[in-house]
Structures are given as C-alpha cells and as structure tokens.
N, C-alpha and C positions, 0 to 999 in steps of 0.2 A: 503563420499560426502562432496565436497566444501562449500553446505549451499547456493543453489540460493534462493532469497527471493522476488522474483514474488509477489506470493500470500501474501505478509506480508503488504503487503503498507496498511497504514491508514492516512488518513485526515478527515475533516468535511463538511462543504459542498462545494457545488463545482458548476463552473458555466460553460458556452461555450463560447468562445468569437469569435471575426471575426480573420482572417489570411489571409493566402493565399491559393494557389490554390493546390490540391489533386492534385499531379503526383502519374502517373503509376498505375491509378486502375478501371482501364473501364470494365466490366462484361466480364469475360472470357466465350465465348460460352458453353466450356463444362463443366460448372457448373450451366448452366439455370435449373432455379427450378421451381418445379413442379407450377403450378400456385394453387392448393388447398393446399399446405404444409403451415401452420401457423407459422410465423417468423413475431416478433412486439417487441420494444424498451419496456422494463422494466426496472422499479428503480426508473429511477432518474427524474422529475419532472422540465421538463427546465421553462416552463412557470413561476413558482415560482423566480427562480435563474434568471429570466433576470425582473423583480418586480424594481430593482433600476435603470431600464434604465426608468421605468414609471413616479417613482417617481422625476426623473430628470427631465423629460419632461413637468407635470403639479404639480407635489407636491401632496399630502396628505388631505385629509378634517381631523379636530380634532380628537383625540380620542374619540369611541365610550363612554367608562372607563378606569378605572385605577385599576390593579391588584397590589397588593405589594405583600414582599417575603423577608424573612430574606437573603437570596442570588439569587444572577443568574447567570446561566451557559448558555454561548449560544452559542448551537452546541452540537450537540447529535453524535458525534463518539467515538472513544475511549477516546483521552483525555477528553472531557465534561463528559462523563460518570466516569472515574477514579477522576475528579475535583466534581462531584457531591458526586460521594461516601467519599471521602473525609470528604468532609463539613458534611454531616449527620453523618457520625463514630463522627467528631466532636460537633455535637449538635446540627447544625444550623437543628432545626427540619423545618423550613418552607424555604428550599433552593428548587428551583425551577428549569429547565432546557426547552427550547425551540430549538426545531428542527424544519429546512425546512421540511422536508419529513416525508411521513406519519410511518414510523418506525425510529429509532435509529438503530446505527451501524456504519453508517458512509461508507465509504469505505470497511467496513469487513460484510455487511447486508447480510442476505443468502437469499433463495429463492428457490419454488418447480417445478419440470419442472418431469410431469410424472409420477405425484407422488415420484419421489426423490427428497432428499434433493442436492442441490449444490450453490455455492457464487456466489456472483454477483462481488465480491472482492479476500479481502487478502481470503488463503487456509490455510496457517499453522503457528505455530510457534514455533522454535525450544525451546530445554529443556533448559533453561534459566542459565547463568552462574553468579558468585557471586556477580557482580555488582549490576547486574539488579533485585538487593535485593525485592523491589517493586514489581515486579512483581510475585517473588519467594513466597514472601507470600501470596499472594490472589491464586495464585496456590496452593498453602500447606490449603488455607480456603475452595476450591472449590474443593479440592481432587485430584487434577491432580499430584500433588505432595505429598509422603508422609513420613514420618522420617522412618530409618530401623536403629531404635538402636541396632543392632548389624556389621553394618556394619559403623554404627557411621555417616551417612551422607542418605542423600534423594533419592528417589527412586520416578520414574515417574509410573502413572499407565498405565500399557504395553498393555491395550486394547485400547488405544487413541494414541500410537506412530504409524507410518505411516509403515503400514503392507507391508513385501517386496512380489515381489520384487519391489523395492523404484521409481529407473528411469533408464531410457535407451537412447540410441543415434540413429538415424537413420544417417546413414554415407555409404559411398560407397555402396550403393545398400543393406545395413542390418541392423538389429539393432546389436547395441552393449552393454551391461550392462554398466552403469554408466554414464555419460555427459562428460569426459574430452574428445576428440576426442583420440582413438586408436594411438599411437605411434608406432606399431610392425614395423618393417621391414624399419624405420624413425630414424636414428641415429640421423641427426639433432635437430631433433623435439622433440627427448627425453632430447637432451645435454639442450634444451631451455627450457623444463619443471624443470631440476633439478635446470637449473641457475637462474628461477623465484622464484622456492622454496628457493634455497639457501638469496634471495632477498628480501623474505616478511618476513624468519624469523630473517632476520638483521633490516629490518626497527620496527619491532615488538616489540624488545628493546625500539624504543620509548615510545611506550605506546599506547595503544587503548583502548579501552574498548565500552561495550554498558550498557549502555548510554555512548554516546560520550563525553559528561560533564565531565565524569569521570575519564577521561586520560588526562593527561598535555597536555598542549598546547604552542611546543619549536619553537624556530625559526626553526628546522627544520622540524616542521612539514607545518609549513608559508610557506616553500618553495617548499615543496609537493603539498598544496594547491593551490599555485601561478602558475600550470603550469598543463595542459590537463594531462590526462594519457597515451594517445598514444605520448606526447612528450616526458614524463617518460622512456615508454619505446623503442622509439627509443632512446634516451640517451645511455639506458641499455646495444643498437644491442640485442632486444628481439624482432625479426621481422618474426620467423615463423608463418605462416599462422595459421594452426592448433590453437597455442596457442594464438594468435591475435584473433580467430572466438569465441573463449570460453572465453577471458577475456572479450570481446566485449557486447557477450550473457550475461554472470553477470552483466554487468553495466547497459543492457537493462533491465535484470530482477530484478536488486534493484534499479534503480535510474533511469528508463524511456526511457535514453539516452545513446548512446554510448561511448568507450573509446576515442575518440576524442573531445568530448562536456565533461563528466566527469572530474573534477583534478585530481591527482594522489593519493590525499589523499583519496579521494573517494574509485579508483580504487583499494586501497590498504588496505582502512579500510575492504573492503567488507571480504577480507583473514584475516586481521590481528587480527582484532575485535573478530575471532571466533576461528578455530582449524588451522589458517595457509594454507599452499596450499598443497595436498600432488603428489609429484612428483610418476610415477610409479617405485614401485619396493624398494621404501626406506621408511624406519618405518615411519607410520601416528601418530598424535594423536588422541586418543580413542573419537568419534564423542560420544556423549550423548544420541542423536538423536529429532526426530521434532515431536508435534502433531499434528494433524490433523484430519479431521471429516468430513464427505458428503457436509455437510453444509459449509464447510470451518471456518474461525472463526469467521463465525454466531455465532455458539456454545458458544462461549466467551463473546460477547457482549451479547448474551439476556441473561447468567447467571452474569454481571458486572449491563445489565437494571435491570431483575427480580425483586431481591430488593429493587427498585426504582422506581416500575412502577408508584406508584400516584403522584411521582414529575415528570412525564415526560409530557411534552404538546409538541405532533406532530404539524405536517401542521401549523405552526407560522413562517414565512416568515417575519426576523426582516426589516427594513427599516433604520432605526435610532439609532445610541447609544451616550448618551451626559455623559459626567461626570461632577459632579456638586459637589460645597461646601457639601451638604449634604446628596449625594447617586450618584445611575448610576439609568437612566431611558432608557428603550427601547421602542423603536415604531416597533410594529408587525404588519403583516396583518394576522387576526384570518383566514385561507382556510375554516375552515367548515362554520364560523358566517358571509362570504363577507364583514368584518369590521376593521378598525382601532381601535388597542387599545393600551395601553401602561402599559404595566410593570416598576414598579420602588422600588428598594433594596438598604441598604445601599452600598454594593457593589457584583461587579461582575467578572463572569471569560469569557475572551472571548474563546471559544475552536475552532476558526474557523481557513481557511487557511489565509494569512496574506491579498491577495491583496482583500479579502471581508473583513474584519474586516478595512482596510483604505478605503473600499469607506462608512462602515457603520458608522466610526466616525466621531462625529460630529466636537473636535478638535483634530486627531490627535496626540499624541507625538511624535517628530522630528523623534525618530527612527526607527517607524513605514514607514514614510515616506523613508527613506532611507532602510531601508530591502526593502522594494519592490520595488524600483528602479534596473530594470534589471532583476529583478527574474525572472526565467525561468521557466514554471510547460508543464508537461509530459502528454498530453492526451492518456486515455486507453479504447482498447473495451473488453469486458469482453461477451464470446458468449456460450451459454450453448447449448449443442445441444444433442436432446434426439433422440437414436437409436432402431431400432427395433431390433438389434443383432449387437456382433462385424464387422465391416470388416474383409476381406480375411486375413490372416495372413502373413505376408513378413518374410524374413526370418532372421536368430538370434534369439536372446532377446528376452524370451516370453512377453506381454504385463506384464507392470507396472502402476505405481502409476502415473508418471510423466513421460511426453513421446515427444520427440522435437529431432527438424531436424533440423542438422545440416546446418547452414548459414556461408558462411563468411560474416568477420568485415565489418560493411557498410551494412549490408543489414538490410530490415525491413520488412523482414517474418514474421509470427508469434512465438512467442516463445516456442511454444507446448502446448499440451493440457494435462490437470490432469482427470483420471475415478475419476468421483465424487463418482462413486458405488463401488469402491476399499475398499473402508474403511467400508464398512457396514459389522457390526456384525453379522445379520442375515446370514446364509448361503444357503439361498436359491436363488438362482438365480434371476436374475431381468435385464431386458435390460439396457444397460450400459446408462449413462449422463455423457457426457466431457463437461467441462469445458474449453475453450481456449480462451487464451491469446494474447494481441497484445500489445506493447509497440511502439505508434504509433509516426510518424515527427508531430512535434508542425506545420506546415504547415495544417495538416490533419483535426486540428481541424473545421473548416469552414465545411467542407464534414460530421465529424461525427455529426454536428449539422442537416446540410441540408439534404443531405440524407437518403433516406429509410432504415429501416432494413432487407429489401431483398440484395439491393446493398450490404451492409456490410458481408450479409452472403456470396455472390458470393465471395469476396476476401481472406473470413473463408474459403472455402470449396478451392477454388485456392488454397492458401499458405499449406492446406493438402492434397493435389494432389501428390506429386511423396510422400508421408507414404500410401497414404489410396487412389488410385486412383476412388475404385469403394464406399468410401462413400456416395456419392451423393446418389446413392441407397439405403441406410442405413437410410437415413434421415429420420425423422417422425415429427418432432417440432424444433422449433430453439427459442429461447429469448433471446438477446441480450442487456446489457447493458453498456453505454457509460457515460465514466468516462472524461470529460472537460478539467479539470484540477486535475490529478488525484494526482499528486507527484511534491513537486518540484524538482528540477533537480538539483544537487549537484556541480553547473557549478566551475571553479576557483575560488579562493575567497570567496566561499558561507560559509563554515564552521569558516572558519578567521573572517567573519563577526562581528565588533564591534556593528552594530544596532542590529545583532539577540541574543550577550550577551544581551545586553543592555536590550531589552523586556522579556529575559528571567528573570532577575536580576530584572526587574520592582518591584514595591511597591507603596502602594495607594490603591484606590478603587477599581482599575481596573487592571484586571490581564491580562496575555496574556497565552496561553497551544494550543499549536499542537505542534504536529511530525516536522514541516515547525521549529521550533525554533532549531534544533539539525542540520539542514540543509539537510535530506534526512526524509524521514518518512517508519518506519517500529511500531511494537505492542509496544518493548520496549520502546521507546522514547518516543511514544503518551503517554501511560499509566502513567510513570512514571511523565513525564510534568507534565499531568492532576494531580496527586496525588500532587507532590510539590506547586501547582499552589491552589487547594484548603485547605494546610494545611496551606501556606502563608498569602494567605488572611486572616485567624481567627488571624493569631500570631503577625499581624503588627498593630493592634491596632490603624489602620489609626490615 
C-alpha cells in the first residue's frame, strides 16, 4: 500500500464561507430518497463559526466575568489537545483549553450511527516512523506501541492494525485488490509506473521526513515547491492516464486538491515521506502498516482528552484574542450561559486554523498576516451511511476495508467509502456503516453551507452508482458531516513559506500549533506542533 491519508487530516475549528456557484450537482432522479429515510447534518455547529460576522456587525456587550488560568489552549483538536497535554506533564497545573464545539477532536471526532461507531473525520494513522518521535511515545504510553526486547525494536498491537483485506479498486467493470490501477496487458502504463518509482526514489535523497520540519530544506526542494505537480510531471513525459488518475486520487486524498492545484513537493512528499512508490513487479519496501478503529481516530483524541477532561471547556465560541504586556486575554461567548466572558493567562497557545486565529487577533503579527494571504483550504463532506445489509456483490475483490472507484485526473467523484464495521473485534455480525468521502472544489463550499443534507446525499448515493447500483435500496440512515474548511491545500509555495516558519519559530506569550503550520495537515504534524508549541511556551521565560 502507497499510504492514502484521506482519513488523517486534522485541523481545529473550521468555518463556511461564501464562493461561488456548485456545478454539476442537481439531484440525480435515480437516487430520489425515500421521503421517511432520516439524513441530517451532524458535527459541526455553523451558527457558532459564523459568531464573528455578528461581532462585526454590532460588537459585544462587556464581559459577563473573568476566568483566569495559568495557561490557554484555544482549540480543541489535535494539536490543542497535544499543547494542553504538554503544559500539564509540565506543571502548569491550572492550564485550560476552549473549544467551539460541544466535544474535542477536531477534525478526527467520531460519532454513532446505528449503534456503531464511525468518524465524522480522519480514519486512521499509519505505524509511525522514527521522526515522528512524539508521537511514537504517547503510542508506546497508550499501548498501541510496544518494546519486543528480543527483537530489539517496537512492535504495534496487531488488534488495531487495519484488518485485511485492507483496499480494493473498482476498475473496468471489477474490483481489483489494491488502488494502484491494474497495469496487465498495459506495457506503457507499467514502463510509467517504474519510471515514477525510479523518480521518487532519486528525489527522496533529498530528504523528507514527517514531520516536514524535519528534512532539509534545499533549493531544490524551493524548486519543487515553486511548481504544480502536474507541471512536474509533464516535465517528466509521465502522462499515462492510469498513473495520472492515482497520483491525482493521492493528492485529493492527503491534500484536498488535485495534482494540478498541488506543488510537486507536495505531490512527492506524499511517496517520499513514507515507503516510496512501489512499481508492480519490483521489490517494495516492508510497509509497517496503519491503525485504525470503527470510530476512526476518535479512538485517539478521546484517549489524548481522557486525561484532561476537567481542563476542557466545550461550546466556548472565542471572539477576541489581544496580547498584552502582562498576559493574553480571550473574549468567549459562554453557548450554555448566552453570555460574554473573558478568560485571561499569563500566556497562550493558539491551536486553531490560521485565517480564524487572524480574524480573532486583536494585533496580529505581520506574519500571521501574510500566511494567510492566498491560502487555499479544501472543503470536505464526510457521509456515514448505515445499511440494512451489504449490497449485491460485483465482481473481483471481495469487500475490504477501503473501497474506491476509479476516476480519472480531474474529476471530483467521491473518493471511496471505508466499512466503518471492518475493524470491530466482536465477530458477530452487525449491518455494515460506511463511511464516505469527498474531497470537494473550493467553489462547492457555498452549496455545502446552503443546502440540505438530503441534496448532498443524492450526489453520495450518484457518485456510488456504477460500485453499488442497487444501494439506494440498502439505505436505512444517512448523517452527514461537512467540513468548511477542512485542510489547507498545499498550493506552490505553501511549504517554502517564510511566514509559516516564522509563526512556527514564534516566541512570547503567544504561541501558534496546527497542522496549517507544516503546510498540509495530517496526525503527525498536529500533534507534534501541539507538543513543541506547549513545551515552548514554559521554556521561554517570556
């Protein structure tokens, strides 16, 4: 397995803004739904996230009171969560954290649909390599990782790696085992798979790593950066189709957007950063393999909260952050108390995405300003749909874990759908719950705000039409959640970025931690952020 990371994206909170106009997605007649089948928008709480168009408009009455707190965290996903843990390992017994929404998670929050577990987000994350130290150890605390002194190195616990068989292709009228698209009988198509492979593992010399932080940063990787990936690889004459619809599919599935919107650095980290590319038919390297859990990686975030549930305060919808001579103050609106109040710590971490952290500061730091200038973020719908039994079975590939149809480059089908009920331990039978995926055009946004969650399911149930014709029959529940701004989008230049060093590298009161700082957002980067982001804070002795 190449390592698609769909289900990995994390950010903090997330809002809808206006765009433009939804092509191509008018209710296909033959997926009209039942009129009593129950499909409604869960999660995410827009009325909260659009709170600073109000406060624009008339401003704020005082605070009700004032809360203090030896620290504040604001933004309850993964990095805040990793920044909070931080601080408390380190002392700050009275460090605090504030979330829009009525749980933590962030982008990785699970949710029950039919009595199963399944994500409303990220789904998995693979077995962590020696960089991503950070992360390696809270997995070695929480058990997912554990020492085999006799083989001198770590070992995953093999009831939470994603049980095969893993994923499949639906491709000319079958499934296939695996995602790369079938090359048989495709001499071309294979000479351009080996000449990709031969391609990532010369650029790979460079360096990669995850965290991104981690690997040098040369001019040539500037130059990588400085240029789409599809201009990459026409450069290359790497223009089969085939391998054009699958590198396309990756950059939809870690980065929102296609190889045309993507840099190359992007397009290449996505290989380089992990096991390479493997061409068929030539020795792989040894994959490690992924976790995963019904829930997705719920499972992570509420064992990261657990520990920290008395420092968490949901439903806080900040308005205001100022930084002052002698602390940071926040302006919240309390959801349960209808009130204004204000939190104020000597200092704080912000864990949010960046263009809500620039409208909630009061001045700014230049760089701030300039990271978000341009920024691109990737709106997602996230559709859970619970069955009374599989569908008809097509032919190939018995069902898997991860299950997607083949698109060519340019399209904006859905990415496939995950059995959220694949990974339950229990063995006894239970109607399946998918999970599926859309990695939707930034045009789109406007529609997922406005329209219904029926409408949206009509384009779910379309785009798995020629896998699963007779699903519609299958259907029993649908929940659907819709992700604004879910990721931003690794456009050219994003990673080069000297403002997103720069707030990374910050120091003072005020810290900055997301996923948005590394220029794509997956678990590794949030997490580890969050961690450096709260150990910083204690060490700089403002």
């Amino acid at each position: 397995m190449n390592g698609p990371t769909r289900r990995r994206w994390l950010g903090g909170s997330l809002a809808l803004a206006a765009g433009g106009a939804l092509p191509g997605c008018a209710p296909h007649a033959s997926t009209e739904l039942p009129p009593d089948l129950p499909v409604r928008w869960v999660g995410a709480r827009l009325d909260r996230g659009h709170r600073l168009r109000e406060r624009k408009a008339g401003g704020w009455p005082a605070p009700a009171l004032t809360r203090r707190a030896g620290a504040l965290v604001l933004g309850g996903g993964v990095a805040g969560l990793s920044a909070l843990r931080a601080l408390v390992r380190a002392g700050v017994d009275d460090a605090q954290l504030l979330e829009l929404e009525d749980t933590v998670g962030g982008n990785a929050r699970s949710h029950q649909l039919a009595g199963q577990g399944c994500p409303l987000g990220a789904h998995y994350l693979p077995v962590p390599g020696p960089t991503a130290h950070e992360v390696g150890e809270w997995l070695h605390e929480i058990g997912l990782l554990q020492w085999d002194g006799l083989r001198g190195a770590s070992r995953p616990d093999e009831r939470y790696l994603c049980h095969a068989p893993q994923e499949r292709l639906f491709i000319d009228g079958a499934w296939q085992e695996g995602q790369l698209p079938s090359a048989a009988g495709r001499p071309a198509t294979l000479d351009q798979y080996r000449r990709f492979a031969r391609r990532v593992a010369e650029v790979r010399r460079l360096g990669f790593a995850l965290p991104t932080w981690r690997a040098p940063w040369t001019p040539a990787h500037a130059a990588l950066d400085g240029q789409t990936f599809a201009a990459w690889l026409a450069a290359e004459g790497l223009d089969d189709a085939r391998l054009r619809a699958y590198l396309d599919y990756a950059c939809r599935d870690d980065y929102g957007a296609g190889l045309d919107t993507v840099s190359a650095w992007a397009g290449l980290h996505y290989f380089a950063s992990r096991h390479g590319f493997d061409a068929p038919g030539e020795p792989a390297e040894a994959d490690p393999g992924l976790f995963t859990w019904p829930e997705g990686n719920g499972w992570l975030t509420q064992r990261l909260a657990q520990p920290l549930s008395e420092r968490l305060h949901t439903g806080q919808t900040v308005l205001a952050v100022e930084e002052g001579r002698q602390g940071v103050t926040a302006t919240v609106w309390n959801e349960a108390a209808g009130r204004v109040e204000a939190w104020q710590a000597p200092q704080a971490v912000l864990a949010l995405p960046l263009f809500i952290a620039a409208r909630l500061l009061v001045n700014p730091p230049p760089a701030l300003g300039a990271a978000v200038a341009g920024a691109r973020y990737a709106p997602w719908l996230v559709s859970n749909l619970a069955l009374d039994e599989a569908p008809l079975a097509r032919p190939g590939f018995p069902p898997a874990w991860d299950n997607v149809g083949y698109a060519p480059a340019g399209s904006t089908r859905c990415l496939g759908y995950v059995d959220a009920t694949h990974q339950r331990l229990d063995p006894r039978p239970v109607p399946p719950v998918w999970t599926v995926y859309h990695a939707l055009a930034e045009t789109d946004r406007p529609a997922l705000r406005d329209q219904p969650a029926a409408f949206w399911l009509q384009r779910v149930l379309a785009d798995l039409a020629p896998l699963h014709p007779d699903l519609p029959r299958r259907l029993r529940a649908a929940d659907l959640m819709r992700h604004g701004h879910a990721m931003r989008i690794p456009a050219p230049g994003t990673r080069g970025s000297a403002a997103l060093a720069a707030l990374r590298a910050r120091r003072g009161r005020l810290r900055f931690a997301h996923a948005e700082l590394a220029a794509y957002s997956v678990f590794e980067e949030a997490f580890t952020l969050g961690q450096l982001a709260g150990q910083s804070s204690l060490s700089s002795g403002f």
